[in-house]
C-alpha positions in Angstrom: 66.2 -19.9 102.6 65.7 -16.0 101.7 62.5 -15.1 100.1 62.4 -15.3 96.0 61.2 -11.3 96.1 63.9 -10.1 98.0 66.2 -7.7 96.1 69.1 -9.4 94.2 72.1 -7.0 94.9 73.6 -4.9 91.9 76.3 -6.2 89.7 79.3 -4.4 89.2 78.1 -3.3 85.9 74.5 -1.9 87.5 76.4 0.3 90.1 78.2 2.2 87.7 75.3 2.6 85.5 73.6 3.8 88.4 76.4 6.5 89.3 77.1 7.6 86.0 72.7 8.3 85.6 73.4 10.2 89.2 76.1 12.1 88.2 74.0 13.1 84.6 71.4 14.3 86.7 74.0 16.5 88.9 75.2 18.0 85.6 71.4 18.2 83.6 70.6 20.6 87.4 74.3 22.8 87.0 73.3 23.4 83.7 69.5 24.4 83.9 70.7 26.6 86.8 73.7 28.4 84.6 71.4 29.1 81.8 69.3 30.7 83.5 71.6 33.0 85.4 73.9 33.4 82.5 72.1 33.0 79.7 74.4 35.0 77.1 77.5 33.7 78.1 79.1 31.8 75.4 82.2 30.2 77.6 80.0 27.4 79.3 80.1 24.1 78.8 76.6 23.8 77.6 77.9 24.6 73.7 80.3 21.0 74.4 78.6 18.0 73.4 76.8 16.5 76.8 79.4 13.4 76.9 82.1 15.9 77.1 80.9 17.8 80.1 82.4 17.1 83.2 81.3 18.1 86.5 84.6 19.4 87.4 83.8 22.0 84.9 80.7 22.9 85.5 81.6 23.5 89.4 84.4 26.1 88.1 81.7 27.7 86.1 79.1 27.5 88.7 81.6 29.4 91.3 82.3 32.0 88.4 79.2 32.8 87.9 78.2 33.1 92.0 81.2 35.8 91.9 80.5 37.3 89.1 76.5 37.6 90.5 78.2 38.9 93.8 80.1 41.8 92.0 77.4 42.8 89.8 75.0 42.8 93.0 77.5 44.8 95.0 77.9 47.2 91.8 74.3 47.7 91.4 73.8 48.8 95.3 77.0 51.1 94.9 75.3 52.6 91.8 71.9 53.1 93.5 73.6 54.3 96.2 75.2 56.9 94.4 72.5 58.0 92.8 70.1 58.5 95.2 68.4 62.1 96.0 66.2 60.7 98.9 69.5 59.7 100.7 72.5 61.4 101.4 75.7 59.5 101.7 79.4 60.4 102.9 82.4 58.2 103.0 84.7 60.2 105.7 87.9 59.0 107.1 88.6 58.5 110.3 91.5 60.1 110.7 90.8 63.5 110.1 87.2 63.8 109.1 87.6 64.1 105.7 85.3 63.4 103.0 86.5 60.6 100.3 83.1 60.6 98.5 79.4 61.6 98.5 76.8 60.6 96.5 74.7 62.8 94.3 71.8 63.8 97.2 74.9 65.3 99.4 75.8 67.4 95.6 72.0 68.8 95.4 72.4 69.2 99.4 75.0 71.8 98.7 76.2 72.9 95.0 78.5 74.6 95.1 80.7 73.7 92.6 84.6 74.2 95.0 82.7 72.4 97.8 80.3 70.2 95.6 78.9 67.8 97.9 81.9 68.5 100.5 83.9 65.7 99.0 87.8 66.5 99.4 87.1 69.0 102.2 86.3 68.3 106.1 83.0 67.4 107.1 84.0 69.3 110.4 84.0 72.7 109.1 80.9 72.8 107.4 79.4 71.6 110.7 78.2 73.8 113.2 80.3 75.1 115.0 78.5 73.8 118.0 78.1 70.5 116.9 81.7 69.8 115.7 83.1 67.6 118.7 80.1 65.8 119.0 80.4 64.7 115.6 83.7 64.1 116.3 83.0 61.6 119.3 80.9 59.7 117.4 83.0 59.5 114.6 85.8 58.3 116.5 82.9 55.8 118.2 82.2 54.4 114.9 79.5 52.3 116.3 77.1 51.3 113.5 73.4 52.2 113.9 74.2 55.0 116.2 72.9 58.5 115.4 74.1 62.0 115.4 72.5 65.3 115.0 74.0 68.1 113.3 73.8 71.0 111.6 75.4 71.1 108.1 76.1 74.3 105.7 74.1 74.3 102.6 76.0 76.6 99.7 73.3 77.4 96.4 74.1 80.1 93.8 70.8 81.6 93.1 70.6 82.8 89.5 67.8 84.9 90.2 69.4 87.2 92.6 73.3 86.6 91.4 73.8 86.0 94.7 75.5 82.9 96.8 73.4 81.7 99.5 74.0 79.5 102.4 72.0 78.2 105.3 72.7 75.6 108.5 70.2 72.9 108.1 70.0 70.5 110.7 70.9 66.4 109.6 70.4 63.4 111.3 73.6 61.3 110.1 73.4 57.6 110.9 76.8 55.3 110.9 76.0 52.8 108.5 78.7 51.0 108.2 82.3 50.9 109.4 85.3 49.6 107.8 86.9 46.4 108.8 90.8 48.3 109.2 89.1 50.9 111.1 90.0 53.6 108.6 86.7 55.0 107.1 83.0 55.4 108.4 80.0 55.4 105.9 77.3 58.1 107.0 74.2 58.6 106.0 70.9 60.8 106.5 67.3 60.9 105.1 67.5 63.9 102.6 63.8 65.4 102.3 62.6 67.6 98.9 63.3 70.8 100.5 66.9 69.6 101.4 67.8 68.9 97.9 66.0 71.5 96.1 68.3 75.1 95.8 68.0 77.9 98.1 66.2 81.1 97.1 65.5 84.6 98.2 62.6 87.0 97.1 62.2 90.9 96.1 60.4 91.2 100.0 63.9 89.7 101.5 65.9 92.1 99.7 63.8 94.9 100.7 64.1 94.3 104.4 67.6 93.0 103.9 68.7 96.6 103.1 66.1 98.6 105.0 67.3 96.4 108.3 71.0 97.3 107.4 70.7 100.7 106.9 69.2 101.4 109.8 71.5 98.9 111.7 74.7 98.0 110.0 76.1 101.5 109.3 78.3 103.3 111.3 81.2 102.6 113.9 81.6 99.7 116.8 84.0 98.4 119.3 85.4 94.7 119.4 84.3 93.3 122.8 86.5 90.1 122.9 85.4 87.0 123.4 87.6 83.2 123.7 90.9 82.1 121.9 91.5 85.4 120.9 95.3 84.3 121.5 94.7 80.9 119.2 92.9 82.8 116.2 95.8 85.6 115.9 98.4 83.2 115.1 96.0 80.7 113.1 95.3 84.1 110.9 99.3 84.5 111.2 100.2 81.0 109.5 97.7 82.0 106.5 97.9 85.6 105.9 99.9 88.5 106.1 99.4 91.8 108.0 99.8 94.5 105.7 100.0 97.9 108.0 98.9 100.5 105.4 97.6 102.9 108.5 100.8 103.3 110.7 100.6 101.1 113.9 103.5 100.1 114.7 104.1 102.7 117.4 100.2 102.1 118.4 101.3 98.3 118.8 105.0 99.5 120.6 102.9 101.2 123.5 100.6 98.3 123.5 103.1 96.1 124.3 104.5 98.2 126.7 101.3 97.9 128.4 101.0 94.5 128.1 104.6 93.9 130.2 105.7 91.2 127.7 102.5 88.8 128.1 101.4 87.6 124.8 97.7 86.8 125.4 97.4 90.6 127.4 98.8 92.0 124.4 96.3 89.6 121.5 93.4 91.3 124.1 94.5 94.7 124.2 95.2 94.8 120.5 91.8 93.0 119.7 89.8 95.8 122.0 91.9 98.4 120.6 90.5 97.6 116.8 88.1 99.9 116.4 85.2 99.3 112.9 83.1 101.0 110.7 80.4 99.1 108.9 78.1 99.7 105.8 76.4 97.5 103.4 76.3 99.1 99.6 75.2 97.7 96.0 77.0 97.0 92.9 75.9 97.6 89.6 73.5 94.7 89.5 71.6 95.5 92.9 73.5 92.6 94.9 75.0 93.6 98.3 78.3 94.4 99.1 79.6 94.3 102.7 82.0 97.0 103.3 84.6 97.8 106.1 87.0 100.3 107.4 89.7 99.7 110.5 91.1 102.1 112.6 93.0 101.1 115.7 92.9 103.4 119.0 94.4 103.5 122.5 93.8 106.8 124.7 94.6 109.5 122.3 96.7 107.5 119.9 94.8 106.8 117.1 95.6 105.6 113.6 94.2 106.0 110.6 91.1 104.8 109.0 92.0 101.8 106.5 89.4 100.4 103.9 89.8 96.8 105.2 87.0 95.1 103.2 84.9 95.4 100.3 83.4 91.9 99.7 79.9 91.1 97.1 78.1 87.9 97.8 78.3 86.3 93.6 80.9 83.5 94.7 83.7 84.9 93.2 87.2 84.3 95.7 88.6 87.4 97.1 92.6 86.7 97.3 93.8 87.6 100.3 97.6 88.8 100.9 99.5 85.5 101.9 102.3 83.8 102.6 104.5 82.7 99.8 103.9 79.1 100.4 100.1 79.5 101.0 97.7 80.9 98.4 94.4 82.3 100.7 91.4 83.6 99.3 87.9 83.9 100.9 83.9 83.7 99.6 81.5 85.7 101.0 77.3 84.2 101.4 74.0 85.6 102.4 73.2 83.5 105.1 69.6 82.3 105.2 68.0 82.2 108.7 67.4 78.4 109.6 64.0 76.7 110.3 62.7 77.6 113.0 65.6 79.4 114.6 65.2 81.3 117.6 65.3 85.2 117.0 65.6 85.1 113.0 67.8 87.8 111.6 67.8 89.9 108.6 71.4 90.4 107.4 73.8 87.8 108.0 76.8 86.5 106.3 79.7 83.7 106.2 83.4 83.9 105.5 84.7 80.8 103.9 88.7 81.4 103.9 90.1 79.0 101.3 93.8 77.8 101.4 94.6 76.8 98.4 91.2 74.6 97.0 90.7 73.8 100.7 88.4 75.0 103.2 90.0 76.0 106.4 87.7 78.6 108.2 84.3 79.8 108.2 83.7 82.9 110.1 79.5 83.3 110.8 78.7 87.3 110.9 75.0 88.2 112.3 73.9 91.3 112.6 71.4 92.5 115.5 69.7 95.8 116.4 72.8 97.0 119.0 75.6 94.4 117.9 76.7 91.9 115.9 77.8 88.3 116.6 80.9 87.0 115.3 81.7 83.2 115.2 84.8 81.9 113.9 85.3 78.1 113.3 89.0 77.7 111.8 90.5 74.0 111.3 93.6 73.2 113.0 94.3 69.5 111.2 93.9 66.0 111.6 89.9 66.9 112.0 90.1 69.1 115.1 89.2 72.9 115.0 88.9 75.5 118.0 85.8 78.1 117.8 86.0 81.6 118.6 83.3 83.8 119.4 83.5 87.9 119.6 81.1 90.7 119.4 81.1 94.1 117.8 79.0 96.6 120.0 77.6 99.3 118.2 80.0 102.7 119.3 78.4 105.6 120.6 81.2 107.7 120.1 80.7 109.3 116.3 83.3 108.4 113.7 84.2 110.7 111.0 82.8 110.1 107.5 84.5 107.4 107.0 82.4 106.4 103.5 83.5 109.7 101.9 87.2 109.4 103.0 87.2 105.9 101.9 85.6 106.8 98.3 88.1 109.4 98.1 90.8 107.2 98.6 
């Protein structure tokens, strides 16, 4: 016979007492936890009467309000993330390099209004030169976590001086994340004060700015030519066109005599037949203007001399004769010697040659005692670019005054 205190089993009735309590409970839990993550929101069930809530209900809400969390959290990290001055951050497609978007430490990294940032331009031109392909390769990698270092282009106008400034500052950019379709890589680097803080210059630089480049930067010099000469003739070709105000066509008639039909003899014999003059001046305000006049000569043909360039550093585009379907225009910079760099200089320069609002080629102009080096970094497309490098060796041979004739003119 069982014992008198064991449990008598539950009626019909006491079960479904006993679920319905359960299920309360469920509810009384969904709703403490809503209220506290959405307080202010007016469409859940906890303004029904408690008999009319059912758990149904509070599920849907539950799961709206876990997406809705979600989205705000993802929007908040976005926001941060774009917001940040300590670190820099560039959305860059795959395909070609270019930037989508950068957050506001990559704007103080580099001002400059056209190329704010870099968004809508290619993260491979304002790379060094010499670090382009590996950027490249480990864009094309996308391996998150992996690290590259490279030297990026900062542009600041300095109000001070009126001047634009620019200056290669070396960046360790980190792949921090990679998207799922393969198209876009998210980099990002640790952006110290100095980095986001704008370039400057001082009364001192200015004075041995132009002391250095009147004792080195004036007078006449020789192209000695250097690689892709071939490649950069007809990349310049495509983008701008060769007005012949000085009379070489039967200069460029022999030279291709000489050159017995060979294009790349004839791009070297042209390029070494290019003969410069060189002077820095002033404007009215004090700033520096770089100055250039072209002659082109062979033996004992010789043209004349043509006033080729006359280019201040404020930022303001030069236009540049052009194609009709291709508006060109370039910006001349001071540019700043980097940290630490071996052999500092004391007048230096970039070229950035704009088509249209995009940049396509920055040429990198240092000046030394006997020569000056010439680096050209053009973009081809599709995130690939070819570097040229050439030297101007100071001639011995004296040039007329060319400063006079060219004021004259």
């Amino acid at each position: 016979m069982a014992s008198s205190s064991a449990k008598q089993p539950l009626s019909g009735m006491e079960r479904k007492q006993k679920q319905r309590d359960l299920e309360e409970a469920r509810k009384e839990r969904l709703m403490q936890l809503l209220q506290v993550l959405m307080p202010g929101d007016t469409v859940l069930k906890s303004a029904r009467k408690r008999r009319l809530i059912c758990t149904n209900g509070l599920l849907q809400d539950a799961a709206r309000c876990v997406k809705y969390l979600k989205h705000t959290a993802l929007s908040d990290y976005r926001g941060g993330m774009m917001r940040s001055r300590a670190c820099g951050t560039i959305l860059l497609r795959r395909q070609d390099l270019h930037v989508v978007e950068s957050n506001l430490g990559m704007e103080l990294f580099s001002p400059f209004a056209p190329f704010k940032g870099y968004c809508g331009q290619s993260l491979r031109i304002v790379t060094h030169a010499a670090d382009g392909e590996e950027l490249a390769a480990a864009v094309k990698r996308a391996q998150v976590g992996q690290v590259v270092t490279v030297r990026l282009v900062r542009m600041c106008f300095e109000e001070s001086s009126g001047c634009l400034l620019s200056k290669y500052v070396r960046k360790e950019l980190k792949v921090s994340h990679a998207s799922p379709d393969g198209k876009t890589v998210l980099l990002t680097c640790v952006l110290t004060a100095s980095d986001t803080a704008p370039l400057t210059t001082s009364p001192e630089f200015f004075e041995e700015f132009f002391k250095f480049a009147e004792e080195h930067c004036r007078g006449p010099c020789k192209v000695v030519c250097g690689s892709n000469v071939l490649e950069s003739l007809d990349w310049m070709q495509e983008r701008m066109v060769v007005v012949d105000p000085i009379g070489t066509d039967s200069l460029v008639q022999t030279l291709w005599s000489l050159s017995q039909g060979y294009a790349s003899i004839m791009a070297q014999v042209m390029v070494e037949a290019i003969r410069m003059y060189m002077w820095v001046g002033k404007d009215r305000a004090g700033r520096p203007v770089f100055q250039t006049a072209t002659c082109m000569q062979h033996g004992t043909l010789k043209t004349k001399w043509h006033h080729f360039l006359c280019a201040g550093c404020s930022g303001e585009p030069i236009a540049v004769p052009s194609p009709p379907n291709k508006r060109t225009s370039c910006i001349h910079t001071l540019l700043l010697p980097e940290d630490g760099g071996f052999n500092p200089w004391k007048v230096a320069r970039t070229i950035m040659l704009v088509g249209g609002t995009q940049l396509e080629g920055l040429f990198t102009c240092v000046h030394r005692e006997q020569h000056s080096e010439v680096g050209h970094h053009l973009l081809r497309g599709g995130g690939t670019a070819f570097v040229r490098e050439s030297f101007y060796r100071r001639d011995e041979e004296p040039a007329a005054d060319v400063e006079k004739t060219m004021d004259a003119n």
